[in-house]
C-alpha positions in Angstrom: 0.0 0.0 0.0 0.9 3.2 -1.0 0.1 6.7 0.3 0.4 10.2 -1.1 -1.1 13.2 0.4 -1.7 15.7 -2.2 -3.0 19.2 -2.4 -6.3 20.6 -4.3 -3.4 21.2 -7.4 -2.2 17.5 -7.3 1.0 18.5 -6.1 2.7 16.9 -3.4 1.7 18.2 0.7 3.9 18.4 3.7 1.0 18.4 6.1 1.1 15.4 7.0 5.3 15.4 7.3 6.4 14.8 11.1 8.1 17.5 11.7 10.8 17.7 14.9 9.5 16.1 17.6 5.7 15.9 16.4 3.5 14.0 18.3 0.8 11.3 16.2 -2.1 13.5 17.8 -0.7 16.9 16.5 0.5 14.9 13.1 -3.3 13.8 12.7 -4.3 17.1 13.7 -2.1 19.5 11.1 -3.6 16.6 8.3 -7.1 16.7 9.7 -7.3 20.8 9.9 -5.4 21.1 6.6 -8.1 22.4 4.0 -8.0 20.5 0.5 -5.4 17.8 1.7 -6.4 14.8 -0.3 -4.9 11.1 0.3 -4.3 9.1 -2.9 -4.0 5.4 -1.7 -2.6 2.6 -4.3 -2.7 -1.1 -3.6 0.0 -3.1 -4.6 0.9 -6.3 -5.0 2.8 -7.9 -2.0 6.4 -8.0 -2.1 7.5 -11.5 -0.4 8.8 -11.5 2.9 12.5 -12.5 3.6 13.6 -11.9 0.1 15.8 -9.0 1.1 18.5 -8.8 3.2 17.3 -5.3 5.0 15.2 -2.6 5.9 17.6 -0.3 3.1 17.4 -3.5 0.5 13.6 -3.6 1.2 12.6 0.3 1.1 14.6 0.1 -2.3 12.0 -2.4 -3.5 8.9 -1.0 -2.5 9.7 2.4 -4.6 7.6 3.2 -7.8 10.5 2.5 -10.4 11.2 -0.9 -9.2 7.7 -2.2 -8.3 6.7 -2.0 -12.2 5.4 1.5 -11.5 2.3 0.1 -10.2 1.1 -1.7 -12.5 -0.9 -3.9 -10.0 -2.0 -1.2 -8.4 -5.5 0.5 -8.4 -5.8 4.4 -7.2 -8.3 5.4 -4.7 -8.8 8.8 -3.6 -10.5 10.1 0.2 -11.4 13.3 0.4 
C-alpha cells in the first residue's frame, strides 16, 4: 500500500510530514485541519517476505520505479 497526500493542485503536501519532535495526535491534527489535503492510496501487490537482506534493501523495492510502476496497483482517492 501506498500513500500520497496531495494538495487541491495535485502536487505533493507536507502536512502530514512529522516534523521535529511531532507528536501522532498533532501529526493527525495538522492533516485533519489542513483544507484541501487529499490522500491518494494505491494497492499493490505484495512483495514477499525474507527476500531481502534489509530494511535499506527492502525500502529500495517498494519504490515506484522498481515495483513496475504500479502496475498492479489501483488508485483510490479520500477526500
Amino acid at each position: 500500500m501506498r500513500i500520497r497526500y496531495l494538495t487541491a493542485r495535485r502536487s505533493l503536501s507536507t502536512a502530514p510530514a512529522f516534523v521535529g519532535d511531532d507528536t501522532l495526535l498533532a501529526s493527525l491534527w495538522r492533516v485533519a485541519s489542513a483544507r484541501g489535503v487529499v490522500a491518494e492510496v494505491r494497492v499493490c501487490a505484495a512483495i514477499p517476505p525474507g527476500a531481502h537482506r534489509d530494511r535499506r534493501a527492502l525500502a529500495r523495492a517498494a519504490q515506484p520505479e522498481n515495483h513496475g510502476s504500479f502496475v498492479a496497483c489501483g488508485p483510490f482517492s479520500c477526500h
